[in-house]
C-alpha positions as CSV (number, residue, x, y, z in Angstrom):
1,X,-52.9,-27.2,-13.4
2,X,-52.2,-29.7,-10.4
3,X,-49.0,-29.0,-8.3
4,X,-46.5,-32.2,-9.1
5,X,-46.6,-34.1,-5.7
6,X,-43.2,-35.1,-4.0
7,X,-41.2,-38.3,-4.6
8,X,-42.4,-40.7,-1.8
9,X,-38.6,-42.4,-0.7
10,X,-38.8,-46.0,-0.8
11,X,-38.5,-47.7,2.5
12,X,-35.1,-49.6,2.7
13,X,-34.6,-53.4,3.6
14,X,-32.4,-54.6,5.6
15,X,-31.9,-58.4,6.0
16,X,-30.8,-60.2,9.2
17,X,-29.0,-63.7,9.9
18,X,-30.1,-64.7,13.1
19,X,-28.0,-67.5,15.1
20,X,-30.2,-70.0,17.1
21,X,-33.6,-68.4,17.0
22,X,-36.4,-70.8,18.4
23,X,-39.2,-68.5,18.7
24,X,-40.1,-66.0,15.5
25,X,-42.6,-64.7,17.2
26,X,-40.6,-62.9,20.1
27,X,-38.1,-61.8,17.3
28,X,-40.5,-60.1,15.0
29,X,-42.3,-58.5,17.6
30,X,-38.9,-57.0,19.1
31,X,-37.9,-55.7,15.2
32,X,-41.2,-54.3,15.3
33,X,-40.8,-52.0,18.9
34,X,-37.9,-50.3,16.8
35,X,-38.5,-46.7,15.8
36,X,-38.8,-46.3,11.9
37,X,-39.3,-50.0,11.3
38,X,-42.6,-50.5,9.1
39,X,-43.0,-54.1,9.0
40,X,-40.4,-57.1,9.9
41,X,-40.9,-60.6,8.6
42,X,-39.0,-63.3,10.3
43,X,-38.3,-67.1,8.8
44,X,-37.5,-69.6,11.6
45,X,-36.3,-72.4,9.0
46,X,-33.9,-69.7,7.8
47,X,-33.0,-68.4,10.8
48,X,-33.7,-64.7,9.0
49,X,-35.2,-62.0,9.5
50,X,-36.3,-58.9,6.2
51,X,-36.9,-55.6,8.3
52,X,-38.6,-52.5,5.8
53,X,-38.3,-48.8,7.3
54,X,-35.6,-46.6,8.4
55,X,-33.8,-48.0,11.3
56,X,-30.2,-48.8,11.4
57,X,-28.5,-52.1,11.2
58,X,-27.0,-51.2,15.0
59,X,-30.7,-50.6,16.1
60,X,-32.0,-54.1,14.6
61,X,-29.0,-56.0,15.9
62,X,-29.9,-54.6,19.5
63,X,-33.7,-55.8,19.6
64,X,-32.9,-59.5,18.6
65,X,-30.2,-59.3,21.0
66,X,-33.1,-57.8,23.9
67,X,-35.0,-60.6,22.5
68,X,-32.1,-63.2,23.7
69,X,-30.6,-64.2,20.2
70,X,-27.6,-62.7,18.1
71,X,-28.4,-60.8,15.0
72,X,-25.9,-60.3,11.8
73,X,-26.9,-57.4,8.9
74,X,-26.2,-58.8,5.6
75,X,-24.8,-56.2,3.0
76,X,-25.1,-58.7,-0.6
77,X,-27.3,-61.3,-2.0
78,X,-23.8,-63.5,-1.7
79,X,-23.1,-63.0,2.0
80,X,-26.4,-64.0,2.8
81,X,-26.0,-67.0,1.4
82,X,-22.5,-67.9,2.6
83,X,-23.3,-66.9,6.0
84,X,-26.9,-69.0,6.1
85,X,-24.8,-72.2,4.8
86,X,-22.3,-71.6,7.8
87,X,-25.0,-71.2,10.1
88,X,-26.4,-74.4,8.6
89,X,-23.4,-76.6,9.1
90,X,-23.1,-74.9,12.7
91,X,-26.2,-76.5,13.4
92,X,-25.7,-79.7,11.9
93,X,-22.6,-80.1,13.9
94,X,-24.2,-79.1,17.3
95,X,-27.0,-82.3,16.3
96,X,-24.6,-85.0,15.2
């Protein structure tokens, strides 16, 4: 009989706001220098970022900040969404 094999843990997600991000690029190749970070997917039009692994919020928020842009963890599905339509009428106001 075949020995059960060990629970894989599923990698956590951790989504990012980040304010006044121009260049996707240089952000998701910073998430991705971060020890325990698997993969990191970055939206310029949402100014986001969705990081998969094990690093900490703290650690994330440093690399985008390296990278030259400031970084905000989101806890809830509602905060993301309050905080991107703040960041939104930020931005609007800087272009009117």
């Amino acid at each position: 009989m075949a020995e059960p094999q060990p629970a894989i843990a599923p990698e956590s997600a951790q989504f990012l706001l980040i304010d006044g991000m121009s260049c996707a690029s240089r952000v998701e190749k910073a998430l991705e220098k971060v020890p325990g970070v698997s993969q990191a997917r970055v939206n310029l039009g949402e100014c986001s970022a969705l990081v998969m692994g094990e690093a900490s919020a703290q650690q994330l928020v440093k690399a985008v900040e390296a990278a030259g842009y400031h970084a905000q963890p989101v806890e809830n599905e509602q905060e993301r969404r309050d905080k991107q339509q703040r960041s939104a009428r930020k931005a609007m106001r800087r272009f009117s």
